[in-house]
C-alpha positions in Angstrom: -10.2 -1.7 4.5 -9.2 2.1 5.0 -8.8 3.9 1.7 -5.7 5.9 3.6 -2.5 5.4 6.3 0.6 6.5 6.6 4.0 4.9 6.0 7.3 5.7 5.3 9.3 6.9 2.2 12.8 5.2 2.9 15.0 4.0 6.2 15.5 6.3 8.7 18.1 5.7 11.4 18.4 7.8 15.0 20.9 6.9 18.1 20.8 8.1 21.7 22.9 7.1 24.8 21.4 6.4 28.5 23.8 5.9 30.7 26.7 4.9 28.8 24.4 2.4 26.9 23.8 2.9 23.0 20.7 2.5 21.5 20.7 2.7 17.5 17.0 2.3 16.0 16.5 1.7 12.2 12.9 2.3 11.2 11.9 1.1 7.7 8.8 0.6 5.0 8.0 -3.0 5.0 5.0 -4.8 3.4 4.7 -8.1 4.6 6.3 -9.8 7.8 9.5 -11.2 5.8 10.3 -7.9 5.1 10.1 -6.7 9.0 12.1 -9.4 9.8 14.3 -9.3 7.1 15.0 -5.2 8.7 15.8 -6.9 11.9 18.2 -9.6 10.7 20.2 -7.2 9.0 20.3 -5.6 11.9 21.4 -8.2 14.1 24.0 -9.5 11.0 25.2 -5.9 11.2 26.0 -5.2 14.8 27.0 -9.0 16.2 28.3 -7.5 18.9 25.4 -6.1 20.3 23.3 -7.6 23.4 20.0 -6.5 22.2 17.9 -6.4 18.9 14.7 -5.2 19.8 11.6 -4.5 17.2 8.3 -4.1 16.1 6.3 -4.0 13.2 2.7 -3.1 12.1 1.3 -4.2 8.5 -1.8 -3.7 6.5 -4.1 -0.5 5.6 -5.7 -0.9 9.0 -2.4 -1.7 10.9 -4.8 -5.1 12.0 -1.2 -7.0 12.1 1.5 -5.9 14.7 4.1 -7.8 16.5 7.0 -7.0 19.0 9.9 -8.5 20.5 11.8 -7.7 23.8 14.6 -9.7 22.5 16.1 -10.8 26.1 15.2 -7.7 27.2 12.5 -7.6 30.5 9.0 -8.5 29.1 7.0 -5.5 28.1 10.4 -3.0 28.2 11.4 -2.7 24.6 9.2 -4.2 22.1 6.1 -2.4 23.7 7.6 0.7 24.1 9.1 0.5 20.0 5.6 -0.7 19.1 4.2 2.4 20.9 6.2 5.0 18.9 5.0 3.7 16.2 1.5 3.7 16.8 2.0 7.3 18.2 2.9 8.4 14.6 0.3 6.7 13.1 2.3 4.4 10.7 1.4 1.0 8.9 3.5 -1.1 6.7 6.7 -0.2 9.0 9.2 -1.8 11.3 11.7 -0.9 13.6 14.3 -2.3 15.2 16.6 -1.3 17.9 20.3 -2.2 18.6 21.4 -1.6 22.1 25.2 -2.0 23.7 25.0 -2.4 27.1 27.2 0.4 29.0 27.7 -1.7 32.3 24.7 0.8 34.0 21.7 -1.1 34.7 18.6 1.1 33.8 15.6 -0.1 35.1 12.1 -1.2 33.7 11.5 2.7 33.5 14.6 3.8 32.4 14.6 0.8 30.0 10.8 1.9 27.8 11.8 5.6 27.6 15.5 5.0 26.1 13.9 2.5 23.7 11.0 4.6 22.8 13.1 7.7 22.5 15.8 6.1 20.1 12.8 5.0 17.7 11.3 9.2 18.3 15.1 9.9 17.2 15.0 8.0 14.0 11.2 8.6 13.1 12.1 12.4 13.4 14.2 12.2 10.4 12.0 9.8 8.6 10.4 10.9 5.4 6.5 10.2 5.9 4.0 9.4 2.6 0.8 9.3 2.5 -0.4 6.1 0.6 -3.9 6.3 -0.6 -6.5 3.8 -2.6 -7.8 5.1 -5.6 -9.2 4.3 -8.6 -7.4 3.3 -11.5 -8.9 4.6 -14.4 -8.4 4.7 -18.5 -9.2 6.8 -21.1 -8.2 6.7 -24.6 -7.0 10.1 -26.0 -5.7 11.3 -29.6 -1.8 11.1 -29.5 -1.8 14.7 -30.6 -3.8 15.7 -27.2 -1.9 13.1 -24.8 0.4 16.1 -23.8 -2.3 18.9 -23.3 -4.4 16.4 -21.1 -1.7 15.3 -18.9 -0.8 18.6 -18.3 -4.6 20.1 -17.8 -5.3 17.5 -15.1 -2.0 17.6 -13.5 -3.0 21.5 -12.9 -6.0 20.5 -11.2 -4.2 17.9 -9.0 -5.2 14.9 -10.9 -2.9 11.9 -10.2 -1.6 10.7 -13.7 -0.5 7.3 -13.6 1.0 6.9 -17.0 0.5 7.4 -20.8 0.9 4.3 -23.2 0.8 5.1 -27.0 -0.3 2.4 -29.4 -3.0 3.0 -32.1 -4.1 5.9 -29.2 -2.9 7.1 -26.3 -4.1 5.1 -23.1 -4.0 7.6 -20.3 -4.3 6.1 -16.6 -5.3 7.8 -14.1 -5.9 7.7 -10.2 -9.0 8.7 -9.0 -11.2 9.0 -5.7 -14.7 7.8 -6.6 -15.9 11.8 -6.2 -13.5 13.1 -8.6 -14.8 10.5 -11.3 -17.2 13.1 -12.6 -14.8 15.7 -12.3 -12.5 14.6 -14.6 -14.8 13.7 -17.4 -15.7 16.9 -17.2 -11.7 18.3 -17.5 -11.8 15.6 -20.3 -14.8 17.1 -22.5 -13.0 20.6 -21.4 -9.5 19.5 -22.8 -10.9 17.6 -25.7 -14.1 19.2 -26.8 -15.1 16.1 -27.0 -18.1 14.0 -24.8 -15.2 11.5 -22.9 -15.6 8.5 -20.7 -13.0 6.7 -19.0 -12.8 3.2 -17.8 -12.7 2.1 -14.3 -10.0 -0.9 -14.6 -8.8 -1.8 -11.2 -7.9 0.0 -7.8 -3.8 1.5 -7.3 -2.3 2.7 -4.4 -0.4 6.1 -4.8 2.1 7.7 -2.5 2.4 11.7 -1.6 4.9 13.2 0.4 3.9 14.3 3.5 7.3 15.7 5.1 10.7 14.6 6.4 14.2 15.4 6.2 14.4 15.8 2.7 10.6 17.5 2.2 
């Protein structure tokens, strides 16, 4: 399994026009196949009057699953084309879906792939990207009085703090690559002048901000 891919933050939406018809693509983080298809019914609930509700989704770390549909469109014309763009971006754990209203203009086969690529460009350009990355999710039991000074020394160094719980000490989690392991025990002794080991407990996958419309 890759320990990286990309996906998106939220929905993003884009629209062009080819020849008086309207293409309006939705793209959208989803995590299993209900969830793509659950982007495209709304869709199609949405905008009833529409001839065409094209998609395609691709799921898992290493994108292994992907699907597309023409949806009465010519075979290979829109859901290729859809799947495509979202291949070019690099994306997993996404689907997108495009509505099209006919404008009375036939397109082509040609003219059909580049409007239906294009309106899923449109809406990935505004799309908020994240990185989602597996790391380690590690413990380590702290002092209540030096929760706070912790937290804050390994946040300075970039460390990925999952969460403090405070019972009869405070439980600090934390998200590591294997390579920082030794790192942070080190920032740990540093911070707490103190020889401190933390407990690998399980793997996480955490979420950065790559860029987007609202980066």
């Amino acid at each position: 399994m890759s320990s990286f891919y990309l996906t998106l933050a939220h929905p993003a939406v884009g629209e062009i026009e080819a020849k008086r018809s309207r293409f309006l693509a939705v793209v959208a983080p989803a995590a299993s196949e209900d969830e793509a298809r659950s982007v495209v019914e709304a869709a199609r609930k949405e905008h009833w009057d529409a001839r065409h509700h094209c998609s395609a989704f691709i799921l898992g770390a290493d994108g292994s699953v992907a699907r597309s549909s023409d949806d009465g469109e010519p075979s290979g014309t829109a859901g290729a084309p859809i799947l495509a763009a979202l291949r070019g971006r690099g994306l997993s754990d996404v689907c997108a879906v495009v509505t099209r209203w006919f404008g009375g203009t036939l397109l082509g086969a040609g003219g059909l792939v580049r409007a239906y690529s294009d309106a899923v460009v449109a809406a990935l350009d505004t799309a908020v990207v994240v990185r989602r990355e597996r790391l380690l999710r590690c413990e380590v039991d702290l002092p209540h009085a030096l929760a706070a000074k912790v937290e804050h020394d390994l946040r300075g160094h970039a460390i990925t703090v999952l969460g403090v719980t405070h019972s009869a000490v405070a439980t600090m989690q934390v998200g590591l690559a294997e390579a920082q392991v030794a790192k942070v025990e080190s920032l740990l002794a540093a911070s707490t002048h103190t020889e401190t080991r933390l407990r690998i407990v399980g793997e996480t996958w955490v979420e950065t901000h790559l860029g987007g419309s609202d980066s």
